[in-house]
N, C-alpha and C positions, 0 to 999 in steps of 0.2 A: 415554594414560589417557583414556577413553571414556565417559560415564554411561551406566545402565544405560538399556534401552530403556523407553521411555514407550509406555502406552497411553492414546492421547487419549480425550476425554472424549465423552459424544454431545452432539451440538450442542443445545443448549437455544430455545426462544424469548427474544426481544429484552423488556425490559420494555416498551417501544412495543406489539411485536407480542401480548402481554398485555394491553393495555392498549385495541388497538384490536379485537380479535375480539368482543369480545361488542358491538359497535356494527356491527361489520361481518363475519359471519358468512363471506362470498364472500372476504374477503380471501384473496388465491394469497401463497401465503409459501412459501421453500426454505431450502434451505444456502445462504449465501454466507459463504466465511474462517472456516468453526464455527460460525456463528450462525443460527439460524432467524430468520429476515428478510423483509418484503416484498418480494415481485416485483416485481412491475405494478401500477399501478393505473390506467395510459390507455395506448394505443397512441402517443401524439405526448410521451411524455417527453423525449424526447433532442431533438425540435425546439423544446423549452418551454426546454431548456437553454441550447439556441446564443441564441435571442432572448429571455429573462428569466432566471428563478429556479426551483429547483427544490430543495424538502429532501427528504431520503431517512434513511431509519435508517441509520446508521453501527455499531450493536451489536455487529459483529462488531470492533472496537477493544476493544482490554483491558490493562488497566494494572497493575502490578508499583508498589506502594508502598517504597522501597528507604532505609532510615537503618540510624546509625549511623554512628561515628569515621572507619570506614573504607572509606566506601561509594563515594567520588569514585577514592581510589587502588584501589583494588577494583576498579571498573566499566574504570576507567581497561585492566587485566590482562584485561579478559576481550571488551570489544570495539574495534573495529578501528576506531573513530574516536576524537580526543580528547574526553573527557571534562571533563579537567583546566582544560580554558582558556575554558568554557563560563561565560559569567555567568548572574545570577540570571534563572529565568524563560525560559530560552532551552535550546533542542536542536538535536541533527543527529540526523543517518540510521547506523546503524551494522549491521554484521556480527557475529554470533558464528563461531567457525571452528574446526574439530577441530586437534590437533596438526601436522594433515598438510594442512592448506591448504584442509579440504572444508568448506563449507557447512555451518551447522546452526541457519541462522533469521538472519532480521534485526527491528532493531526501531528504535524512537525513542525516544533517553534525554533526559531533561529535566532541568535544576536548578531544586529549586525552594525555595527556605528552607532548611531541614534537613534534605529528603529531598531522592534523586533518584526521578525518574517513568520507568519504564520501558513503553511500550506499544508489543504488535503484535497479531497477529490471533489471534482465539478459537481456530484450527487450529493455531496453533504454542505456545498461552499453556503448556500443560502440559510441555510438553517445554524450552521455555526456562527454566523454572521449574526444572525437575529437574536443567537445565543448572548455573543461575547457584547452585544448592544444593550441587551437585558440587563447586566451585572456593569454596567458602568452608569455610577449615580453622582457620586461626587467625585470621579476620579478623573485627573487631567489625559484623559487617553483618545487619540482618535485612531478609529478603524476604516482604512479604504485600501480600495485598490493597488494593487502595484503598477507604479507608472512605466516600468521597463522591464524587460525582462520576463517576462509574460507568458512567454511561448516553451516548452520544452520538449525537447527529444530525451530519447535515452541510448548510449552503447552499452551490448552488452554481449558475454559467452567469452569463451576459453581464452582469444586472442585480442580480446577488448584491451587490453593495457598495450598490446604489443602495437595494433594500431592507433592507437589515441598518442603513444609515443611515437611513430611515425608522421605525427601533426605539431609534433613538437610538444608532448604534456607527458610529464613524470606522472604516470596515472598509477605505477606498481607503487608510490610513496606516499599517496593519498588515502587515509584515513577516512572511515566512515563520517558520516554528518559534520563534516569540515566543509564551507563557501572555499571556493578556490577559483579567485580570477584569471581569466585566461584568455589568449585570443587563439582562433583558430579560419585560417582562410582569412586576418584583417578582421574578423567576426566578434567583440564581444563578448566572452561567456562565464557563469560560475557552472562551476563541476562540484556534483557533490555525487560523491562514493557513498551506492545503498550499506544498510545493517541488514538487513534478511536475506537479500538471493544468495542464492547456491551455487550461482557465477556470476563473477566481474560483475559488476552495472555500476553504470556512472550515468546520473542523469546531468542534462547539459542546459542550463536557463539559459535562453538566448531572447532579443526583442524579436517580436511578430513580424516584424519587416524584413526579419533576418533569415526567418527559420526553414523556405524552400532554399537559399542560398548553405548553412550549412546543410541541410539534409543531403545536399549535393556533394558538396565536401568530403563527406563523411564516405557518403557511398563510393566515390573519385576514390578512398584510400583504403577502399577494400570489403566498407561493412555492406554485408547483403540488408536489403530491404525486410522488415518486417510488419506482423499487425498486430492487433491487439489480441487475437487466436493464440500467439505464440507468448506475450504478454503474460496471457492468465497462464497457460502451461509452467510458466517458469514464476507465477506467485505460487499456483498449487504445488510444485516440486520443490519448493522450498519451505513449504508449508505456513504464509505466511497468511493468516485469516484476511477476511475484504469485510468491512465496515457496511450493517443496509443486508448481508449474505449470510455471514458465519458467525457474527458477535450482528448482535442490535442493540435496540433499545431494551430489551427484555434482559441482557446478560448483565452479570454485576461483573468488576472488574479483574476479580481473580481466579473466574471461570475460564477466563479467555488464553490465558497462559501465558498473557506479554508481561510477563514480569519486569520489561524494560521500560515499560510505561509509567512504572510508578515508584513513589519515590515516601521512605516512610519517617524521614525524621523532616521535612523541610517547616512544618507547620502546618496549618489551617487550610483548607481550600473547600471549594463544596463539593459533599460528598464521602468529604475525608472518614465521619466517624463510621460508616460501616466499612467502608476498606477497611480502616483500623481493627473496627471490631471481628471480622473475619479474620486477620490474620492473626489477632491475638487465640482466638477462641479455635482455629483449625476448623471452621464451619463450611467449607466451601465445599458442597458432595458433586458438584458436576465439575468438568473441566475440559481442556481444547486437546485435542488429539488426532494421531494420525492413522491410516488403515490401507492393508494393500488390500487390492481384491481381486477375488479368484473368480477370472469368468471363463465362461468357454468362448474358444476362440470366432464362434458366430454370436455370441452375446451381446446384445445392446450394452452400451450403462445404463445403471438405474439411473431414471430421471429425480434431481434432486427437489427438495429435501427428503431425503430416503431413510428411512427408517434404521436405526439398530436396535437387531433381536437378540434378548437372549432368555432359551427358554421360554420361546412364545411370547415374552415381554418385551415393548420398549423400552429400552432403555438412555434411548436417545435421538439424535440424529447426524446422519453426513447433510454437509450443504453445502459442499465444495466435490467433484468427482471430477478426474481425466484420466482420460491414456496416456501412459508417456510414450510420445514413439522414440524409443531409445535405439542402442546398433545392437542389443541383441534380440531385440523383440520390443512389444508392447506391453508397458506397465500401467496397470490400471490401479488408481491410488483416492482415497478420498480422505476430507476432514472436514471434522465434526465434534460438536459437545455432547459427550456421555458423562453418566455415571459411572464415577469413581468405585466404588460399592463394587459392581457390575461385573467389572474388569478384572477387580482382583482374584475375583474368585477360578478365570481362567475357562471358564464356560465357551462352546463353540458359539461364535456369534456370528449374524449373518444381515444381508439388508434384502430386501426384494429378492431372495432366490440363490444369490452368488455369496460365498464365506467371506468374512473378513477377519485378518490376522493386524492387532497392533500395532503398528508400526513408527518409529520416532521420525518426524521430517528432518533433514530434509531427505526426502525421495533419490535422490542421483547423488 
């Protein structure tokens, strides 16, 4: 039993990105995750990363307000990690999954009082929506909007804690997927400390009304400006797959390699008996992986989804590729779901022209 198909929404500007055009006219904004978002705004963002601070709009984050009697045993059926055992204020990473084991979004569920907080990206928000609508029959749960808080930034890079303690926030003591209320500038905010980058990030929920005021803040205390170019640098260097990119609807759940997603004693949910039956049975030949690659120094990147070869054969693909511009050069790194099989054997592999050597994320 399938919901019917979703037609996603077109991507809107961010209230940030609202917020800052009429001051800055030149501002370069795109898609990133559904959301119309800043790009650039300096060419050395990602080196402002590795040796300080940098905020960036996060807008493409969106949250699923979720009460009701039955919203924990509910949530508990319909995604792949436990719910149940979750204290107040605190989340994990979870999966939704068709009957048949396939892919169809991930997100991050939270406890938080009387509700539970469901958020993922502006690209999947409709269709998970339509989802978690589909599977409430007799159950007392309603799904809407969040009335506050709405709006998100993110700090992040090497001296993310030392500045965010400069505004008054014990950020070096904060724990991944922990709400942490907080005011900043008179402002509002939860902070929740990411599980995957490879530096500091603390994303910062503030209300929409708020969000050019702290952006202001922020930057007043040091953080240089960033976009979503530098964004994805710092999700590929920590090797952390994009949902719709590097897992879809085609991937089953243990291809993907987020073993933090799921969860295998909780019970029942849908989807559960091939997860099960994969891990029982060690069936799973493809999986999530990482790869440096060897270009020459006038070498485009392969434009993605790029093939891996080995031995004339595909054996899979990258669908994630960047340069890192790091301080001793440029690292050029991709990921992707190969066979398992493939790899072991240690065969030279290569994608469009340039070698690639296995690599474990994160990158830096």
């Amino acid at each position: 039993m399938n919901p019917p198909m979703v037609t996603e929404s077109t991507p809107q500007p961010t209230s940030l990105v609202q917020a800052l055009l009429p001051r800055a006219g030149d501002l370069r904004t795109g898609n990133y995750r559904g959301a119309i978002v800043p790009e650039q705004f300096s060419a050395d963002e990602f080196a402002r990363l590795l040796t300080g601070a940098v905020v960036f709009d996060q807008g493409w984050r969106k949250r699923l307000r979720i009460t009701g009697e039955d919203r924990v045993r509910w949530l508990n059926g319909i995604l792949t990690n436990n719910i149940t055992d979750l204290a107040d204020h605190t989340g994990n990473y979870s999966f939704l999954l068709s009957p048949q084991g396939r892919l169809q979004g991930d997100v991050y569920a939270y406890i938080s009082g009387d509700a539970a907080i469901v958020e993922t990206d502006a690209s999947q928000l409709e269709r998970i929506r339509a989802w978690m609508d589909h599977y409430i029959i007799m159950d007392d749960v309603i799904v809407e909007d969040t009335p506050s808080l709405a709006a998100t930034l993110a700090v992040a890079g090497a001296e993310s804690e030392k500045l965010l303690a400069s505004l008054g926030i014990d950020a070096a003591a904060l724990t991944p997927l922990h709400l942490n209320d907080a005011k900043i500038a008179a402002i509002s905010v939860t902070i929740v400390r990411d599980d995957t980058s490879c530096r500091p990030l603390f994303s910062l929920w503030c209300d929409e009304a708020d969000v050019a005021q702290l952006w202001q803040a922020l930057v007043d205390a040091g953080a240089h400006p960033a976009g979503s170019s530098t964004a994805e640098l710092l999700r590929i260097a920590s090797g952390t797959p994009l949902f719709g990119r590097d897992i879809t609807d085609r991937s089953l759940a243990q291809e993907t390699g987020q073993d933090r997603a799921l969860h295998f004693s909780k019970g029942c949910y849908i989807g559960q008996e091939i997860v099960e039956r994969i891990r029982s049975r060690g069936q799973v030949h493809r999986g999530w992986t990482g790869f440096t690659l060897a270009l020459d120094a006038a070498a485009p990147l392969p434009e993605t989804p790029a093939p891996v070869v080995a031995n004339g054969e595909s054996i899979g693909e990258l669908s994630s590729i960047a340069s890192l511009p790091l301080p001793d050069g440029a690292k050029a790194v991709g990921l992707g779901i190969v066979r398992h099989a493939a790899l072991a054997t240690g065969t030279p592999l290569s994608t469009n022209g340039a070698s690639l050597t296995p690599t474990r994320p994160p990158f830096i």
